[in-house]
N, C-alpha and C positions, 0 to 999 in steps of 0.2 A: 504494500500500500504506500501512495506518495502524497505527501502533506506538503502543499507552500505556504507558508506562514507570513504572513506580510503584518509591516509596521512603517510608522510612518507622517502618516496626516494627519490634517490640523487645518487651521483655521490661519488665514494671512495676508496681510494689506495687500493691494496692488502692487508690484514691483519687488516683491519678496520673494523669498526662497522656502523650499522643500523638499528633503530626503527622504524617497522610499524605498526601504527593503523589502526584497524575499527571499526566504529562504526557502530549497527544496528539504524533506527529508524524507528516510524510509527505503523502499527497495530503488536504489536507482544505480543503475549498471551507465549509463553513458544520458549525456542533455543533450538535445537537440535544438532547441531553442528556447531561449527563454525572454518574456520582455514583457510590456505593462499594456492593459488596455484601458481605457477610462467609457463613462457611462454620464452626460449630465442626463438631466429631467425631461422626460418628451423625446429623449433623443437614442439613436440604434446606439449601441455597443462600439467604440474604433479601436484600433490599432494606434497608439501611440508611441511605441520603439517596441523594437525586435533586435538580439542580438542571438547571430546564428555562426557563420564561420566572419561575416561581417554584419555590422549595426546598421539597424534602417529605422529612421526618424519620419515619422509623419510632417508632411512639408510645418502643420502649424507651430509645428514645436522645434522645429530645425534653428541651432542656432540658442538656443532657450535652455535643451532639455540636454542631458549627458545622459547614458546607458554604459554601466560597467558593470564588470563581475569578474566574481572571484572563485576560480574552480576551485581552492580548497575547501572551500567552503559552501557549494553548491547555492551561490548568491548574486542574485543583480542587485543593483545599486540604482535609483532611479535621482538624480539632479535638476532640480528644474526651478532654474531661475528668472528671473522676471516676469514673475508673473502673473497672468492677465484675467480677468473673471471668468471669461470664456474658457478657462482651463478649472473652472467647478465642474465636480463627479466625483463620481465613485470611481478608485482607479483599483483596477483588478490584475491580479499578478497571472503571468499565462507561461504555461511551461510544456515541450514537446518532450517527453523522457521516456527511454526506453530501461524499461524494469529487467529485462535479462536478452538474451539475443533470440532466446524462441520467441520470446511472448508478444514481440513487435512493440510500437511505440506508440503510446498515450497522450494524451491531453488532460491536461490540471487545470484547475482554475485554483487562485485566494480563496477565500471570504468578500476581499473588497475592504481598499480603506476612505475613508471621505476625504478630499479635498476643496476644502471652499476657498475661496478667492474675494477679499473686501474689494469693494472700487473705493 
């Protein structure tokens, strides 16, 4: 079984900063991808960084947002600086892991942690 556990959000003026974590744990034999998606109100689900053999940033966030990780520690790091209302949600951790080399590769979500953004 694989657990992402994220931490992270809060609450923060315009032009502020925010770190989020997650961490994988449990049976994980190799990561595939892993990276952050956010969810505001009314609105689908996106993709906001993906970090795979290389990072990919959602144009809104390019510039803004960092995506790193730490394989020892089976961890993205999500950085996201200046930033703008429009970046209120739920931002959910997303991980592509494969549990052993029969059993093929999964998908995980968080929990989900909230980010609000003051103007």
């Amino acid at each position: 079984q694989v657990q992402l556990v994220e931490s992270g959000g809060g609450l923060v003026q315009a032009g502020g900063s925010l770190r989020l974590s997650c961490a994988a744990s449990g049976k994980i034999f190799s990561i595939n991808a892993m990276g952050w998606y956010r969810q505001a109100p009314g609105k689908q689900r996106e993709s906001v960084a993906t970090i795979t053999s290389s990072t990919n940033y959602a144009d809104s966030v390019k510039g803004r947002f960092t995506l790193s990780r730490d394989n020892a520690k089976n961890t993205v790091y999500l950085q996201m600086n200046s930033l703008k209302p429009e970046d209120t949600g739920v931002y959910y951790c997303n991980a592509v892991i494969m549990a052993n080399p029969i059993s093929g590769r999964g998908t995980y979500w968080g929990q989900g942690t909230q980010v609000t953004v003051s103007s």
